[in-house]
C-alpha positions, 0 to 999 in steps of 0.5 A: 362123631369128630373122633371117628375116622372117615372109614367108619362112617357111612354115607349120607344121600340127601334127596333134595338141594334147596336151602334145607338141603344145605343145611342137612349137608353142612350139618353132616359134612362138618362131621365128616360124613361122606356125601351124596346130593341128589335132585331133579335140576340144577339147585343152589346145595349142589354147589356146596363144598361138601358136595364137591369135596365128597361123593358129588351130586347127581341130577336126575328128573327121571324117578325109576332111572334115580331108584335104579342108580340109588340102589346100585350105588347102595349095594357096592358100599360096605354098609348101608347109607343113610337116606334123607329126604328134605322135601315132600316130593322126596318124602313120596319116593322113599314111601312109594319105594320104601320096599326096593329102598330099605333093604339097603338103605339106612331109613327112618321107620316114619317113611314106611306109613306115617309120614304119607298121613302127615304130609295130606292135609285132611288126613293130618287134620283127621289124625290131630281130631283123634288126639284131641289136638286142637286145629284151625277148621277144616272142610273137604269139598269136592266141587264148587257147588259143594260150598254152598252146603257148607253155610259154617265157613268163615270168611275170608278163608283159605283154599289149601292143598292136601299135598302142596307139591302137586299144586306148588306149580299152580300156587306160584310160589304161594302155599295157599289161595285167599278167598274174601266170600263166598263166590270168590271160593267158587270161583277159586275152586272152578279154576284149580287144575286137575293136575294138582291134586285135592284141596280143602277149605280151612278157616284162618286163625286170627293174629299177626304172623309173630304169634306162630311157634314152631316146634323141630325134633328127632324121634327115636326108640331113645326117645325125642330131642326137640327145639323151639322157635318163634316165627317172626315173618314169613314170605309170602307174607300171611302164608308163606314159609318162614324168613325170619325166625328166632329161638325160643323157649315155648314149652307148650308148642313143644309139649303139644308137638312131643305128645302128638308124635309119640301118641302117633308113634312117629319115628324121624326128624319133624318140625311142627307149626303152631298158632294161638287162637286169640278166639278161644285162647287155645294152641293149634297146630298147622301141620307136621313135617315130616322131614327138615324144613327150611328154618331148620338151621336155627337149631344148629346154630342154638345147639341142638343137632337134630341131623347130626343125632338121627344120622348117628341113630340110623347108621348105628352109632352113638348118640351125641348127648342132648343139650340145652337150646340157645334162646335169642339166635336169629335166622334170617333169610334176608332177601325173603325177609326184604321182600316182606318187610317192603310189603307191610311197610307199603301195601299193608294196609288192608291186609288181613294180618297186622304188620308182625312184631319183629321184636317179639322174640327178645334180645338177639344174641347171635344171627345165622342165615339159610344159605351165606356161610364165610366157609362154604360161599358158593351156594349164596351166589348160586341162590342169588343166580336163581333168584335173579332169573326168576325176576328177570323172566317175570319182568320180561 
């Protein structure tokens, strides 16, 4: 790509400004791609020099007005730009204006169908059961009096939702609910809000947080490029979103995640989230992503350009070659990973997970982080900003 001139390279919008994001932007903006960035408030990606140094970025809440502006802003460019969607309510807007979108957008074909069963819960869990592909156990329930029924769960369990962004307001910055027995479920159950969708009752694998691998790639008609990671720890610790991560070699979770997308016949970027039931000695997968996720930035920095290949792949351009993965490359989200860390240390007695072993990944040879970066520093101020409000409004 360094050897093509900024005319021959089409634009590139990314749906969504937070950390994954970033990572989408400056993986492309290095290359030189022409830049949009686009959500629906002020977000720490926005302020990225390969944003400001491009196209810009819009903010825009209203989702017909965004369509409207997308399309227009598509059809004056002299070949189709290439649409990343880097969160699930992005993921939605392209599958629900997938027709109006694709005639002039350059757009993975997992948006067209797939990536909606992927992104619900049951449907995922229904989906992995056709493959015989292992997962955590899964009820769907439509009423609190319906778990009485259910005398097979095993407690403690957790509330999920199908579609996290729905209940991501209800949740509080946590992706599930904890329930110890069986009418703290029922009681759990009564109080979710109409508003933020269905949920489902699944059964917790046992183990400490440092036994979860995870799996990134990009499928094509070319065929799949792959990454692997450990999770170290996560925030909110249990069930949160990765804070700390290294890259591994982990060649089951990686064939596992390969065979599913292909048996599936997914076409896009995902990233995939496995646990190894000590109970039965088997892999099971959490769930699929259809889209970059937060930890994704890891794969950059251990040499494997998962964006970089599927921007090439759908603006028509060749393919970079495919590398081996750099193991031992930490990616750490310190302030995320403090947080966590402090919780073991201090309130982890009694938790339901073991304090996770940091050290499992080996020796650390190189570090990489979610947002600082010595050549595009603002948005690590723009984060420190938004985290630094959201702990002043709880305290006051």
């Amino acid at each position: 790509m360094s050897e093509m001139t900024n005319t021959a390279r089409p634009h590139a919008i990314v749906l969504g400004l937070s950390p994954t994001g970033l990572y989408v932007a400056r993986e492309l903006g290095r290359c030189g791609v022409p830049l949009l960035g686009v959500d629906r408030d002020f977000a720490s990606a926005g302020t990225s020099r390969y944003f400001r140094r491009s196209v810009g970025v819009w903010y825009e809440p209203d989702s017909v007005a965004l369509l409207q502006r997308l399309v227009a802003y598509a059809r004056e460019l002299p070949g189709k730009p290439v649409l990343f969607p880097t969160s699930d309510y992005y993921i939605e807007f392209v599958v629900e204006h997938y027709a109006a979108l694709n005639p002039v957008f350059a757009i993975a074909d997992g948006y067209a169908e797939v990536a909606t069963v992927l992104m619900d819960k049951m449907k995922f869990h229904d989906l992995c059961a056709r493959h015989a592909v292992a997962t955590p156990g899964v009820w769907q329930v439509d009423s609190a009096d319906q778990i009485a029924q259910f005398d097979q769960i095993p407690f403690p369990c957790i509330l999920k939702p199908t579609l996290i962004h729905l209940a991501r307001p209800y949740l509080r910055g946590k992706k599930v609910l904890v329930a110890a027995d069986r009418s703290e479920l029922e009681a759990l159950w009564r109080q979710l809000p109409p508003a933020s969708g269905s949920w489902l009752i699944q059964e917790i694998i046992p183990g400490e947080e440092s036994g979860i691998t995870l799996s990134a790639g990009y499928a094509s008609e070319a065929g799949i490029d792959t990454f692997t990671a450990r999770k170290l720890r996560q925030y909110p610790p249990g069930f949160g979103s990765a804070s700390r991560v290294i890259s591994e070699t982990c060649d089951e979770t990686r064939e596992i995640g390969r065979a599913l997308i292909e048996a599936i016949g997914y076409r896009g970027v995902y990233g995939t989230e496995f646990k190894r039931d000590p109970r039965d000695g088997k892999l099971k997968i959490i769930e699929i992503n259809p889209r970059p996720t937060l930890w994704f930035y890891l794969s950059h920095a251990a040499d494997k350009y998962l964006v970089q290949r599927a921007y090439c792949d759908l603006a028509g351009l060749p393919l970079p070659p495919q590398r081996e993965q750099r193991d031992g490359i930490l990616w750490h989200y310190a302030l995320k990973d403090f947080a966590s860390a402090l919780f073991y240390r201090f309130k982890g007695r009694g938790f339901i997970f073991g304090a996770p072993d940091v050290s499992k990944g080996g020796r650390v040879k190189g570090r990489c982080w979610p947002v600082f970066s010595l050549t595009d520093p603002i948005p690590f101020f723009a984060e420190l900003r938004v985290y630094l409000g959201k702990f002043c409004r709880r305290l006051f």
